[in-house]
N, C-alpha and C positions, 0 to 999 in steps of 0.2 A: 199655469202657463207652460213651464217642464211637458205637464203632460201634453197640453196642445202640439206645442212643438214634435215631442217624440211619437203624435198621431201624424200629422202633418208627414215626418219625411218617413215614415212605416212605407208606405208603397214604393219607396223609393228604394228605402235598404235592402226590400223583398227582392226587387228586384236586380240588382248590386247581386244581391244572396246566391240566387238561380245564375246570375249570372259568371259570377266565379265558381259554382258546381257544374255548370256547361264547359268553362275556361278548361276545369280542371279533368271534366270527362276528356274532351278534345286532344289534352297534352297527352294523356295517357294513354289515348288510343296510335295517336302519335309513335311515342316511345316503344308503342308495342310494334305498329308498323316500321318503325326504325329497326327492333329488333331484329324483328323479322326481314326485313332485308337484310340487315347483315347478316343473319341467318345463312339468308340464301346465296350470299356472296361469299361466305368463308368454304360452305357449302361446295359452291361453283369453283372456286381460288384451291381447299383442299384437295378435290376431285382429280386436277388439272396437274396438278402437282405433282400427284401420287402414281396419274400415268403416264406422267412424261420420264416417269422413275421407274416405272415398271416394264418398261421393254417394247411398248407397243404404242402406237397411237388412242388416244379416248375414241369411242365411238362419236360419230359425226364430224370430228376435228378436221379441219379443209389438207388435202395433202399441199404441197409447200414445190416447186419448182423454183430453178435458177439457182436462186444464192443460198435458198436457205436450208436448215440444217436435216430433212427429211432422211439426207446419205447417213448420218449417225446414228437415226434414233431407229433403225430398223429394227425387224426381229432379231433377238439373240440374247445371250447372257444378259443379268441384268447386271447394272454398272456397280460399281462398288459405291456404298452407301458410306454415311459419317460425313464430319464438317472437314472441310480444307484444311489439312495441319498449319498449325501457327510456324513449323518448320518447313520453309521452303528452300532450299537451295538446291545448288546443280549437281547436289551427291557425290560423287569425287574431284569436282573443286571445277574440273575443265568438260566441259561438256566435249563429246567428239563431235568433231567438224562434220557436218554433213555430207553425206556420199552419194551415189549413186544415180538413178535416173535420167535420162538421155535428155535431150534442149541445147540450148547454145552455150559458149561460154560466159556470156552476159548473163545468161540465166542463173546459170550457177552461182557467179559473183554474188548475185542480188542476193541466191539466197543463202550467202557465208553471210554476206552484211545483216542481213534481217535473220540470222540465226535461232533456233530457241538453246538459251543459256540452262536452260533445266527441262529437257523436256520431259519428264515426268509430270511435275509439276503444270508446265501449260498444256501439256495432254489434260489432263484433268481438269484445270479451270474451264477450255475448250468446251471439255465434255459439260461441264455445270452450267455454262453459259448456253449450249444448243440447247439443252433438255428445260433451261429455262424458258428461251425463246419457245419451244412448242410447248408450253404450260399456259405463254403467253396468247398463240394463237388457237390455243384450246379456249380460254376462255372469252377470248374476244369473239370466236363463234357462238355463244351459246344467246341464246335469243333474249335472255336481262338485260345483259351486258352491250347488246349493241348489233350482233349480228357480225359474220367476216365482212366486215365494210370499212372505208375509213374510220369512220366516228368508233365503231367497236374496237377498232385493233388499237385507235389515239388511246381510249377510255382505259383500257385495256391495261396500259401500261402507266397511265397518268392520276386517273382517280386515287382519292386518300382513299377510300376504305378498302378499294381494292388493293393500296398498295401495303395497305397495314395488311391484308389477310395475305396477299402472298407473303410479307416479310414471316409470317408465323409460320407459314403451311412452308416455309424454304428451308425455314431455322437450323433443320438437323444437315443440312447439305451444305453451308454458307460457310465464310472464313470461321476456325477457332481464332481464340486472342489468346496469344503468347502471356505469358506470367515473368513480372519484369522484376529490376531490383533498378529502382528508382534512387539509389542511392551510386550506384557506378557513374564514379566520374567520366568515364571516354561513352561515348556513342557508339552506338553498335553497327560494324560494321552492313547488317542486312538492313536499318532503318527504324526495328522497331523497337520499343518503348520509349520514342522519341518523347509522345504527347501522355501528359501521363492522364488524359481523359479516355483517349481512345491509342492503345498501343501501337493499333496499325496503319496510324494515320502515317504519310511518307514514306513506309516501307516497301521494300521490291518484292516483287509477282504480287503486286496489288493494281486494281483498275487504273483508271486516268480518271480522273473529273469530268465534269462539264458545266461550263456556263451557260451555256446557251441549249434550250433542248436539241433532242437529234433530229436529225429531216433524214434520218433512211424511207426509203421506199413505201412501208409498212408499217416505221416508226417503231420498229421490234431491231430488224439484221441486215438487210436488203440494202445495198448500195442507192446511193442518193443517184438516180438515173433522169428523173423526168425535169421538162421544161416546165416553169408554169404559164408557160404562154401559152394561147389556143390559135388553131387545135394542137392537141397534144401530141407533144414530140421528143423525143429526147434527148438529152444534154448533148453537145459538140463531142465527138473525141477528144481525150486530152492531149494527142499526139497535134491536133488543131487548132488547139486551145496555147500550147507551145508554142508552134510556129506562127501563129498570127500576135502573140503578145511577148515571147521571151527570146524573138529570136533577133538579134542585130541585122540591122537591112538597109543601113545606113550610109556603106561602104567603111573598107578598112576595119583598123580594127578596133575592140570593143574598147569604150574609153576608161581611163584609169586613174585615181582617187588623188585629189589636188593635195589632201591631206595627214591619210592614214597609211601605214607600211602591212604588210601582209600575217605581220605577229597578230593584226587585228583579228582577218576573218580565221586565222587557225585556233586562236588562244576561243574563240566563240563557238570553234567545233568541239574542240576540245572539252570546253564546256558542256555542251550537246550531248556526248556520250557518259557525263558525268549523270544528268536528270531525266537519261530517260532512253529509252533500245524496247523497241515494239517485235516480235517474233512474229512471224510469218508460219503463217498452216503447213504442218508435212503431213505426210503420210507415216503410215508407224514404224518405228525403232528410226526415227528421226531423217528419213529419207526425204530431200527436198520434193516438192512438188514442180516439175519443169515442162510437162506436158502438156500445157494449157493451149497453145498453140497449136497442138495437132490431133485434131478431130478424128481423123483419117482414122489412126491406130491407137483410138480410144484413149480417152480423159481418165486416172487413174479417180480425178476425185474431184470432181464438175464441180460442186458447191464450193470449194474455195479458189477457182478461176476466175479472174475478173481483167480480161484479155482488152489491152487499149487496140482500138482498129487502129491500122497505118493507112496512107493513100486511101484516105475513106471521103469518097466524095470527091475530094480535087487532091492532082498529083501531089505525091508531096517532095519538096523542096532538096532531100536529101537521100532518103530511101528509093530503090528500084521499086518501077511499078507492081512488080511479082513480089515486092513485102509487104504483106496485109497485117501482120500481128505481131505485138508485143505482148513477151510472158508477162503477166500479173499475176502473184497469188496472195487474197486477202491476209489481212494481218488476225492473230487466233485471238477469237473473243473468249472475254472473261465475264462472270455478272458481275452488278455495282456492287458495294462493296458494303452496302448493308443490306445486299438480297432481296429487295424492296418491289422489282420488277423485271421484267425477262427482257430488257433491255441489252443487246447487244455492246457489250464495253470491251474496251481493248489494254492490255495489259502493259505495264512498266515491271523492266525487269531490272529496273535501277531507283535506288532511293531518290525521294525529291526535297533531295536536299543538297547544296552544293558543298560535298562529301567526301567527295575524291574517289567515287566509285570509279572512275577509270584507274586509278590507279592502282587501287587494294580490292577491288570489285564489289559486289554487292551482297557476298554471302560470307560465312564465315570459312566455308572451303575452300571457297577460292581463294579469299587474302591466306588461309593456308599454306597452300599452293605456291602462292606467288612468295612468301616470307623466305630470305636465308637462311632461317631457323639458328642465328646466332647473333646475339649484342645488336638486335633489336633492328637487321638491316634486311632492307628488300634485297631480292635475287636479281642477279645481272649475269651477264654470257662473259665470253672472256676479253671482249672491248670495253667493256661498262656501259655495254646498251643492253635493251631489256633483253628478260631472256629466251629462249631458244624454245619455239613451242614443241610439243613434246609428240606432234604431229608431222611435225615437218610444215614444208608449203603445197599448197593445194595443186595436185598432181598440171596443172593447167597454168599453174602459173612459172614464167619463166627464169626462174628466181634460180643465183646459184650457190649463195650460202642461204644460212638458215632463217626462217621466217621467226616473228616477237610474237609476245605472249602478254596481255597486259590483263589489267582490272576488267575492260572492257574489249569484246571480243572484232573491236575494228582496230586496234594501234597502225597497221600498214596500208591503211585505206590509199593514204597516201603519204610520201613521205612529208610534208608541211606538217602533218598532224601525227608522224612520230615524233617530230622534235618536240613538241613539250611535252607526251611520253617518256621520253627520255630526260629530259628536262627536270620533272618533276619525281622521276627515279630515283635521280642523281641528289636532288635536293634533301630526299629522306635520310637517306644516307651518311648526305653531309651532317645533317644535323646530329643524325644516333650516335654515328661517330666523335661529332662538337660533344655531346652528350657524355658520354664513354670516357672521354679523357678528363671534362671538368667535373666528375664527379669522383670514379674510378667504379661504378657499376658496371657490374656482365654482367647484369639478367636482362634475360633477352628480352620477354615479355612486357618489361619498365619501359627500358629502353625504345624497343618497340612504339605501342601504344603513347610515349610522351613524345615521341620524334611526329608520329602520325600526325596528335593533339597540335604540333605547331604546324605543321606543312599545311594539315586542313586549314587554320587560321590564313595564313599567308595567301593562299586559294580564295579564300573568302575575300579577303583585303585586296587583293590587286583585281578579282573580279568586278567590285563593285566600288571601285574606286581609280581602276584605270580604265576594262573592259566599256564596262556601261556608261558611263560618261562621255564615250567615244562613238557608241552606238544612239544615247540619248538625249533629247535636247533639255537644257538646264528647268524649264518647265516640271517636264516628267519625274525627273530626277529627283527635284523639292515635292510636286505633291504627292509624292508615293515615300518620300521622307528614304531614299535607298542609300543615298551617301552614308559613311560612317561618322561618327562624332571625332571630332580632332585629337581629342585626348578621353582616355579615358574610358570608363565603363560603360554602356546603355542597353538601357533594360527595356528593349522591346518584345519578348515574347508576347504572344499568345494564344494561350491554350486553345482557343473554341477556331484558330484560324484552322482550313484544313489548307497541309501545303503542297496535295496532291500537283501532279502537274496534270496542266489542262488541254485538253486532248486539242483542241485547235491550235496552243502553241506549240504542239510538236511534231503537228503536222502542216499548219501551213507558217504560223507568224515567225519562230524562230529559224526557218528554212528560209529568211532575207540572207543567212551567209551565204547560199548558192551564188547568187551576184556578184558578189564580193571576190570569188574565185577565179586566181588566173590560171591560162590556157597551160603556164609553162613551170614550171619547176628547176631551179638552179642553184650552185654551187659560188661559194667565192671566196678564197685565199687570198694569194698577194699579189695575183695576178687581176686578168679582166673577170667577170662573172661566165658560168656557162652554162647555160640555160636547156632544156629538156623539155618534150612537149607533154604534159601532165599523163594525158593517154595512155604513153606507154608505161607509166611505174606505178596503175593501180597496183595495189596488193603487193609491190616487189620493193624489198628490203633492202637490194642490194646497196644502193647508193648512199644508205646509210651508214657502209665501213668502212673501215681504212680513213677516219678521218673524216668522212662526211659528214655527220650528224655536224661537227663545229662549223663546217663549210656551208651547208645548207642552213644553220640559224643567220651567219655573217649575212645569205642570201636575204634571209625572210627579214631581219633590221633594216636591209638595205632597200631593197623591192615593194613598189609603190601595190596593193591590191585593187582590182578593178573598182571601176567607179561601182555606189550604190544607187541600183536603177531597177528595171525590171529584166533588162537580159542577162544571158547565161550564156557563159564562153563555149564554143563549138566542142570544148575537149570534155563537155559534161552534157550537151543537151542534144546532141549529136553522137557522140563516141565513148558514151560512160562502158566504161568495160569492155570495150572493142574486142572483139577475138576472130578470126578469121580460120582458125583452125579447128575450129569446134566443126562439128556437124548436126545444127539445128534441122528442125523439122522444115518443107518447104513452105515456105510464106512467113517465115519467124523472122526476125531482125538479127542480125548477128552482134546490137550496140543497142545502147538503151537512150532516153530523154530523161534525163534528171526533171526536167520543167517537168514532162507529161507524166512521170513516176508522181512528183507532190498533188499534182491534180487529180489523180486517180487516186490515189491515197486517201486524202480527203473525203470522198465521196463513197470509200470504203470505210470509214469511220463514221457516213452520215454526217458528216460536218456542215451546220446551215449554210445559206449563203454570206456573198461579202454585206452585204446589208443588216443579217440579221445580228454581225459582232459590230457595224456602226450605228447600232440603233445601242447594242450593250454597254457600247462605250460614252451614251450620248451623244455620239454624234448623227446629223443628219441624215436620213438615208437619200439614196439616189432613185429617183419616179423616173426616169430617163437619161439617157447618155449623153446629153450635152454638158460642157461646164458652165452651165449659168446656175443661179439660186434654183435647189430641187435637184440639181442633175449631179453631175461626177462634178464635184465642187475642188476635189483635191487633187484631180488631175488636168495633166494637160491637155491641149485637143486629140495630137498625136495617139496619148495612152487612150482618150477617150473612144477615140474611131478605130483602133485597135481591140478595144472591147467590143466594140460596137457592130465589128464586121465578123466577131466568134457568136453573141451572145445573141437571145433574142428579146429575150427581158431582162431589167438591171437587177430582179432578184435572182437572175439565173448565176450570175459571176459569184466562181468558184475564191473561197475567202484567199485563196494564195495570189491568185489571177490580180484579184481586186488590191489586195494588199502592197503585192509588188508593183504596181503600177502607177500606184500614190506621188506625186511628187513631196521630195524628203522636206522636211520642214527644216526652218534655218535652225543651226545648229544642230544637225542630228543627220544620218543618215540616213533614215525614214521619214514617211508619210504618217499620222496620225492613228492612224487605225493599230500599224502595228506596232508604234509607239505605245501606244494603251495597254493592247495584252503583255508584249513584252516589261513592260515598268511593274505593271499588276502581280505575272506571273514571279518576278523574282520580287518584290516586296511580299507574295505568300512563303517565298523560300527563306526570307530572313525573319520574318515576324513569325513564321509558323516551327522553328527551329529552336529548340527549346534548349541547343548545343551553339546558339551565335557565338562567333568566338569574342564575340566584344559584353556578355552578359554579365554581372555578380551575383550569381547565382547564390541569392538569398536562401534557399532552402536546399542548397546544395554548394556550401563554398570550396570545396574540392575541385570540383568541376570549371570553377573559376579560373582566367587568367589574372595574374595579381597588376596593380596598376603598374608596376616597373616593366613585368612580361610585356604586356601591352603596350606601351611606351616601345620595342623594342620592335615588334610585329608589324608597329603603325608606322613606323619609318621604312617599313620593305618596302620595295618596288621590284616591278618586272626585269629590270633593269640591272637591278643587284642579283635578283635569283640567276640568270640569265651567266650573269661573270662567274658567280662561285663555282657553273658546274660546267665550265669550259676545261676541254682536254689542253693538253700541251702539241700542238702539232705546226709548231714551229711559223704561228705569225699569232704576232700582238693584236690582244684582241680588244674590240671597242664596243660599244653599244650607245645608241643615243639614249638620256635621261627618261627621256619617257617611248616607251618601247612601243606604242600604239601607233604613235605618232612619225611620220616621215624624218628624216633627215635632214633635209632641207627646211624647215619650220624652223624661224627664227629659235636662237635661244636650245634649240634640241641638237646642235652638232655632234657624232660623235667624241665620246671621252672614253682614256683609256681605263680597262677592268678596274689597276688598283686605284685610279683616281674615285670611279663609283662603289667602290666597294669601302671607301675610306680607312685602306689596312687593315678590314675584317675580312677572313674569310669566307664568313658567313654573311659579313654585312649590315650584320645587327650585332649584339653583345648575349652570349650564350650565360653570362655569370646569374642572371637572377631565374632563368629557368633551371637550371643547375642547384644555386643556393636553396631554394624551392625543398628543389628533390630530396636534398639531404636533411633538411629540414624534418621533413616527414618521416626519413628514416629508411630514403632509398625506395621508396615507396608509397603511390599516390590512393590505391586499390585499396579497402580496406578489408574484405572478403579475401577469398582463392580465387587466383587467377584462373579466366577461363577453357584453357588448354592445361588444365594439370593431371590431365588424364588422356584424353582421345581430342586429338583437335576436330575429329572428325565427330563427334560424339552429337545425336543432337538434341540431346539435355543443356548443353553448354549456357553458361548463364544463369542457368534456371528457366530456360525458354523450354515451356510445354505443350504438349494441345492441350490445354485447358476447355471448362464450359463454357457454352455463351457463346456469344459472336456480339456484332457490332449493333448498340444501339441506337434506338429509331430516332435519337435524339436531332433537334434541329442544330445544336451545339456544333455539328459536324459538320454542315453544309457548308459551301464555301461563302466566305463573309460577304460577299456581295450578294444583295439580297435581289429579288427578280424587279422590285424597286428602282434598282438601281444605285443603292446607299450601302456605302463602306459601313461595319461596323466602328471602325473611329469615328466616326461622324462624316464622312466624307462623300461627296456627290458625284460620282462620277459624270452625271449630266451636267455637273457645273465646271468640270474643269475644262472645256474647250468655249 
């Protein structure tokens, strides 16, 4: 019967047989065609690589007009080869201000603001990122890969196998990784060996992120220019785009915050330049680029022009009809940061971490630099404001003592955002000094480094616990988990988070402070207030002496900051950097539009639309501009038909346009959209910061604050920092309890200094960071300190150019996945 059976299903298993030696032929032909395409693609990817590194274009490769990088890749020397040194800084601490080149005085302004801090350094990234780019549109020409067409040049940069063979065929040109000692308790000043998977996660002159892919032009470098509406047309001016959505038209003047006092919007700039300063294109030996405007007597360097039209179309509102242009010059690309595709990326030249890179800067030269080089205290001039740049003031500005010097190369943007400059100076100091006496240590570098270790803390703690609570609705707040725990230790790292900052918040979402800013700037002693119209004390120091600096903080507790809406006071969207004495080219603007600067920005970074960051946030997007279900849901009619008379599709609205326009949700000073990025981007800066000052660093208890420290840090407030480092100039000084917050708010009246300071001078109790120290034995380090030689040195640390570069791992990517799901577990589509 056996055998019946085993005749019976014979044709069947024969056939089974043949049929799994078919399977198996198939797969293997397969594998082999597999191979062989990747074959031909590493093939294609090596080729592409190697001559965009050899000095010349590849044969057949499309030449490249407008924006992109053809002006670099000419004939001539070939570029110096090797990976990005793990050491990046500004080489003797202060980069020179930039000189030279004819344009307006606005021009110039712009570009001290958007300075490069090393240019060495983003010369070179510059250079890796163009020569990337034409790698990139080499092989998006080539006829496998797609052809120079859309679909080729998307593929190009998008496909895995392509992106694995460029990441190999880059390897030798891409970041080194630094060589760390994961065992130092302080965080290093330039950001890296923050994460110890990947060293250079958060460090400065490293890319930005992105959540959302790029919509440049090409999808490589090309400014985001076109409509998608048909026929094809392209985007509004931004200077259009300004006046029809940021500009007050309402009569009178711009309204002002029922709530919040003006410590708000500066303590948020101030922040700003802590996580992040993007550099702008020069020319070489760091000459700004100011000629973009003037065709006439030739462009020194067209590819990084990206010129906003004025009176384009319909007159405009404030400029003379004979002003057509505003200078722009792109900001310098960098590639991504695991070399992976020729992808246009733009650079941070500040840790993303909230670090106090303003303060001590982002390299090791600079806090150099800036240190007194005795018992552990920053440098100060001889009022005890910062100190004296080693430049003087910028030959244009009318400044008639001496211009500051900080961590970060804007301290005099304005005077609102020298004072907690100064502020936060003075607070080091206070402490090294607290230090100094309850111990009786003179080394400087203890002293130092443990004064840093708490300021940074305090920074942290009043940012995200006065700051953002002010800026976010209780919502946000909980499901991004950003509050601190009330007592005590919390162990949030981690590791796989990246806590780059994300190039859309730092070009359009955290750019809500513009709003926020009033027209006028003022003084108050014991008399009335005296007020200044913002305009004229860009960049000038003066009104910071003789007593100012206490006089304009009394101002900024006291002084309500404009409402948060979508316009922009006349003295920023109108008159940013006003100079009338310059001699611009004819048709240049002799003032800038802060609005039409973030709009142009943007779309010089390739930033998608506003749709494309409410779809990443979960939220709805908008198929039309009415506010019904479908449309502009989050705004009002007003913002709506204001959009609606710039744009001409709703995926055209530029994500700043869109963002600001948001009516603010209750409790928060914003609209939703940029409630999202903003919660998101600082929940990467505290989960991804392996330095939180609230951690118990299990595998590093050094590095820990001890529960009593902490106990001590968690009862700071703005409010107390604010008294301790108030001068004597002969009036009693107050501050209300919560320093965000207006005056008039029940419950917040002023009190005077020693009532809040409750007879510390510091305000906290210095005894258990002190007891700590001696504890140790006067010291927390357990190696040699890293100036015991050359502070300029740059082995310091032990930071090398090492092998290797950054692997292709997904561990790296940032934790929202394209999903839409937190790695905690968290849905972003489910929180609205």
């Amino acid at each position: 019967m056996n055998r019946n059976k085993s005749d019976h299903l014979g044709p069947y298993r024969t056939k089974v047989k043949g049929m799994k030696v078919s399977l198996l032929i198939t797969f293997s032909v397969c594998l082999v065609y597999e191979a062989a395409a990747q074959g031909n693609i590493d093939a294609i990817v090596n080729d592409a690589v190697q001559s965009a590194f050899g000095g010349a274009p590849a044969p057949g490769a499309p030449g490249v007009g407008g924006f992109g990088p053809a002006g670099l890749m000419g004939a001539g020397p070939a570029p110096a080869v090797g990976q990005i040194p793990a050491s990046r800084t500004s080489g003797g601490g202060i980069a020179p201000r930039p000189v030279g080149g004819q344009g307006s005085g606005a021009a110039r302004a712009l570009a001290r603001f958007s300075q490069s801090n090393a240019p060495a350094t983003n010369t070179l990234l510059s250079d890796r990122s163009a020569r990337a780019s034409q790698a990139a549109r080499t092989i998006a020409a080539n006829p496998e890969v797609g052809g120079f067409a859309a679909g080729g040049l998307q593929r190009a940069v998008s496909d895995p196998q392509i992106q694995a063979s460029f990441q190999r065929a880059f390897e030798p040109y891409c970041f080194a990784m630094p060589l760390c000692d994961f065992r130092d308790p302080y965080r290093r000043t330039d950001g890296q060996c923050n994460n110890p998977i990947n060293p250079l996660l958060g460090s400065s002159f490293t890319p930005q992120q992105r959540v959302v892919p790029n919509a440049y032009d090409d999808f490589i470098s090309l400014p985001r220019t076109r409509s998608v509406a048909l026929p094809p047309q392209r985007l509004p001016s931004a200077r259009t785009v300004s006046n029809n959505v940021f500009q007050w038209s309402f009569g009178g003047m711009t309204p002002v915050s029922a709530s919040f006092s003006t410590f708000l919007t500066h303590h948020g700039q101030f922040i700003d330049h802590d996580i992040i300063a993007t550099p702008s294109e020069t020319l070489p030996n760091n000459v700004p680029i100011l000629d973009c405007c003037n065709p006439v007597g030739g462009i020194d360097k067209p590819d990084a022009c990206f010129i906003i039209p004025v009176n384009d179309r319909v007159p405009d509102p404030f400029f003379l009809p004979h002003l057509t242009c505003m200078n722009f010059v792109r900001h310098t690309g960098a590639p991504p940061l695991r070399c992976e595709n020729g992808v246009r990326e733009q650079i941070n030249e500040r840790t993303s971490f909230v670090d106090g890179s303003m303060i001590y800067g982002s390299d090791f030269a600079r806090e150099w630099q800036l240190r007194a080089k005795f018992l552990g205290r920053l440098a100060v001039n001889g009022e005890n404001l910062l100190p004296n740049h080693p430049e003087g003031c910028p030959a244009d500005i009318p400044a008639r003592l001496p211009c500051f010097i900080a961590g970060d190369h804007r301290p005099s943007e304005t005077p609102t955002l020298t004072v907690p400059h100064i502020t936060w100076l003075r607070r080091h100091n206070l402490i090294a000094d607290a230090l100094r006496a309850a111990t009786g240590i003179w080394n400087d570098e203890v002293l130092f480094q443990e004064a840093k270790r708490i300021v940074v803390a305090e920074l942290q703690h009043v940012t995200y616990n006065e700051f953002l609570p002010a800026v976010l609705d209780d919502f946000h707040m909980n499901a991004f988990n950003l509050r601190s725990s009330p007592f005590g230790h919390a162990e949030a790292y981690n590791s796989n988070i990246d806590p780059r900052t994300i190039n859309s918040f730092g070009v359009a979402a955290y750019r809500m402070g513009h709003s926020l800013v009033r027209n006028s700037v003022g003084l108050l002693g014991n008399g009335p207030p005296v007020s200044f119209p913002v305009s004229q004390h860009f960049e000038n120091p003066d009104i910071m002496y003789r007593g100012g600096y206490e006089r304009m903080a009394r101002w900024m507790s006291r002084e309500r900051k404009s409402r948060s809406d979508r316009f922009l006071v006349d003295g920023i969207r109108n008159r940013l950097f006003e100079n009338f004495e310059s001699n611009p080219p004819p048709g240049e603007t002799p003032s800038l539009d802060l609005g039409a600067l973030n709009i142009q920005r943007g779309r010089d970074h390739g930033i998608p639309s506003y749709n494309a960051y409410r779809q990443f946030c979960g939220l709805p997007r908008a198929n039309f501009f009415a506010v019904v279900e479908g449309g502009l849901v989050n705004h009002n009619q007003f913002a709506a038909q204001a959009l609606q008379r710039t744009y001409r599709h709703p995926d055209d609205i530029d994500l700043f346009a869109g963002g600001m326009s948001e009516t603010p949700l209750q409790g928060s000073i914003l609209g939703p959209t940029f409630q999202c990025l903003i919660a998101y981007q600082f929940s990467l800066y505290k989960y991804g910061d392996r330095f939180w000052y609230e951690r118990n660093f299990p595998e590093n208890p050094l590095a820990a604050f001890t529960q009593a420290q902490l106990a001590q840090i968690k009862q700071t407030t703005y409010s107390k920092i604010m008294c301790s480092v108030m001068g004597n100039i002969n009036v009693a000084h107050s501050f209300q309890p919560s320093l965000m917050l207006r005056t008039d708010i029940p419950g917040n009246s002023p009190l005077p200094c020693n009532v809040i300071l409750g007879g510390n001078p510091l305000g906290f109790d210095i005894t258990p960071f002190a007891q700590q120290l001696l504890q140790l034995g006067g010291r927390r380090r357990r190696g040699p300190d890293p100036f015991n030689l050359s502070p300029l040195n740059p082995g310091m640390r032990g930071i090398l150019s090492g092998p290797g570069q950054i692997p292709g791992s997904g561990n790296f990517v940032s934790p929202l996945n394209p999903a839409g799901v937190l790695r905690g577990g968290r849905d972003m589509r489910r929180l609205y």
